[in-house]
N, C-alpha and C positions, 0 to 999 in steps of 0.2 A: 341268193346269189353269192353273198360271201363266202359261203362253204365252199364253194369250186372252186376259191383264190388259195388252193396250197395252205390251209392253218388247219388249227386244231381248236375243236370246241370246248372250251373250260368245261361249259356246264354237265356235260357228261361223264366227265369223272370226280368233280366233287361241287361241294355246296353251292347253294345261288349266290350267296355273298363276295362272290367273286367275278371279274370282269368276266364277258360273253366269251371274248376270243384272243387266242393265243399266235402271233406269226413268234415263231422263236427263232428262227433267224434270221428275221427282218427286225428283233428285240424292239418289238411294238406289242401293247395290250391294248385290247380293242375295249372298250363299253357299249351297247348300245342303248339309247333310251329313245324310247316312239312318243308323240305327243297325239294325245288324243281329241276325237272333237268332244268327249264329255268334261272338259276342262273348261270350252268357251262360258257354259253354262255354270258351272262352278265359280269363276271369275265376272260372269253380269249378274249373279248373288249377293257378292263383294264388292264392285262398284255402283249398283243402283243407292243403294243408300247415300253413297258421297255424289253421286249426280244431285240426287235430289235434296241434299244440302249444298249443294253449288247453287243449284238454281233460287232458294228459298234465298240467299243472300245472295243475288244476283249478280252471281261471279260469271254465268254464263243462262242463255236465254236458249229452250229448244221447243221449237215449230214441227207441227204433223210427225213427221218419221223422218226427220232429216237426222242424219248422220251423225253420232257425237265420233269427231275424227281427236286426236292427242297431241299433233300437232298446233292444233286451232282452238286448244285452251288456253285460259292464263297458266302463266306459269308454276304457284301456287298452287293450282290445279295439277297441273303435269305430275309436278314431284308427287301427290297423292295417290296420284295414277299409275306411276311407273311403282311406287312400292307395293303395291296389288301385283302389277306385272311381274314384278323383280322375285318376289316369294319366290312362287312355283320354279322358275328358269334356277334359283339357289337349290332348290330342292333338289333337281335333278345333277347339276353340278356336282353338289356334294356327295351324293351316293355314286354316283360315278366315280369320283377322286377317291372314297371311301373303297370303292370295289376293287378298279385298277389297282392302289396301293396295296391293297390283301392279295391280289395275285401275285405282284411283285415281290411281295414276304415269301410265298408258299411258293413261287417257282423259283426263289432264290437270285432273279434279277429285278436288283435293284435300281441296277443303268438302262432298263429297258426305258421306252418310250408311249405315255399314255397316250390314247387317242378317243376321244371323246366321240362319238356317232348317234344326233340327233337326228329320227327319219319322223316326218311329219304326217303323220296321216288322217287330218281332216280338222285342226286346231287352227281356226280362221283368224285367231286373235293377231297373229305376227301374219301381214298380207305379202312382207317378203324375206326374204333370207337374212339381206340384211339386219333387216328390224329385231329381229329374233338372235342373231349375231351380235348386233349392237348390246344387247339386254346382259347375255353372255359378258360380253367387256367390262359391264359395270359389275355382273361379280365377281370377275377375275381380276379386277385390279388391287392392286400391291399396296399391300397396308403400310402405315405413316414411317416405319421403319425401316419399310424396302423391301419384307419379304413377302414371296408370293404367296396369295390363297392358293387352297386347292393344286396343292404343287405336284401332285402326282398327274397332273392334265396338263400335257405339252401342245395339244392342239386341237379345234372341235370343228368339225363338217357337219355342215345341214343338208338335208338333203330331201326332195318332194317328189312328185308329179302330179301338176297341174293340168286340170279342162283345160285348154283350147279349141278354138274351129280348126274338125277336124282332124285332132288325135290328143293326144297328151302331150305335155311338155317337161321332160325332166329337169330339175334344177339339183344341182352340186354346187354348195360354196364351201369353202376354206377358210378358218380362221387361227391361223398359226401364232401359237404363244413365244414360238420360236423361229423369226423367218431366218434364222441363220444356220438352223440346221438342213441341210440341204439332203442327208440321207432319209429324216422324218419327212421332205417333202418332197422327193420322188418317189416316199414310200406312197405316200399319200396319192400322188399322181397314176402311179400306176390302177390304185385300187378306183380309182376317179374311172379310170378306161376300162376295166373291168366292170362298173356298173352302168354304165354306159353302153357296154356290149349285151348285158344281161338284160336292160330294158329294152331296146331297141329292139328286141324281138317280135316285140307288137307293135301296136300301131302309135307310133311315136312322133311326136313335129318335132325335130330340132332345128329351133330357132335362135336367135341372137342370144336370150336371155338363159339357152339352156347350158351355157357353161359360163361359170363366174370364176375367174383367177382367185390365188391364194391373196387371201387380207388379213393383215397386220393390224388387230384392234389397238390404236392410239392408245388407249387407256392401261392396255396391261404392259407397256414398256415400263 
């Protein structure tokens, strides 16, 4: 779908080490990073062992196939939980910051504008946009000195399509490192209605939850 929005594809005229896509006079580089479902299984590898040293010190108690939810542990817990979580979400940030930034050398714009494009496709761990956004916040915040991590990333969209009864449900969120640039977020907007046009093709419900405004992660001010 993004190929029809007027850019140019990096990766066809040189190395993969560099972001996906090029708008150059919209002076935005695109990344995209996909999340997969072979990752849920890679991550319940990682945390069964600290389940089950939770439970042997009875930090937490679990019955039949009840649901270990992250909200509903101690806290203690959480924090052990979310650095399992937090890895992988750094992983992708950084090679994205890492790739954006090399095309910005190699096309000689350095005032261009990163934009981060995570598309989800079948990675149950983050059950919504936020969750997954939120995780984002904690690696993007600004180290003890003020300066930002991963500064070559001005902004990251999630983006899905969820089962519902009765079609699919596209989800789009915005998470702007910058809500004060406003040419980054009618860039942004635009390419929102543009994938929106290219789902809608099929059989699609859009429903309340299938458009979420641009958000401003607290954490990365």
């Amino acid at each position: 779908w993004i190929g029809n929005f007027t850019c140019r594809r990096l990766g066809i005229l040189i190395v993969a080490h560099h972001a996906d896509y090029l708008f150059r006079s919209e002076n935005v580089v695109i990344e995209q990073k996909t999340l997969h479902e072979e990752a849920v299984w890679a991550h319940t590898r990682k945390l069964q062992p600290k389940v089950n040293d939770w439970m042997r010190r009875r930090r937490i108690m679990l019955y039949g196939r009840a649901p270990l939810e992250l909200r509903k542990v101690p806290g203690d817990c959480q924090q052990e939980w979310l650095s399992i979580l937090q890895s992988p979400v750094e992983n992708i940030v950084r090679d994205a910051n890492r790739q954006i930034r090399s095309s910005k050398i190699h096309h000689q714009l350095m005032h261009a504008k990163g934009l981060l494009l995570i598309v989800n496709e079948g990675n149950l761990l983050y059950q919504t946009s936020a969750d997954y956004l939120a995780m984002v916040a904690r690696v993007l915040q600004k180290r003890t000195n003020g300066e930002r991590r991963f500064s070559a990333i001005n902004a990251v969209v999630y983006l899905s399509i969820h089962a519902v009864p009765g079609g699919m449900q596209p989800v789009w969120q915005t998470g702007l490192v910058d809500m004060a640039d406003k040419e980054l977020g009618d860039f942004i907007d635009t390419l929102q209605q543009q994938w929106f046009a290219f789902v809608c093709r099929g059989r699609i419900v859009l429903g309340r939850q299938s458009f979420s405004e641009r958000q401003q992660p607290a954490s990365t001010r």
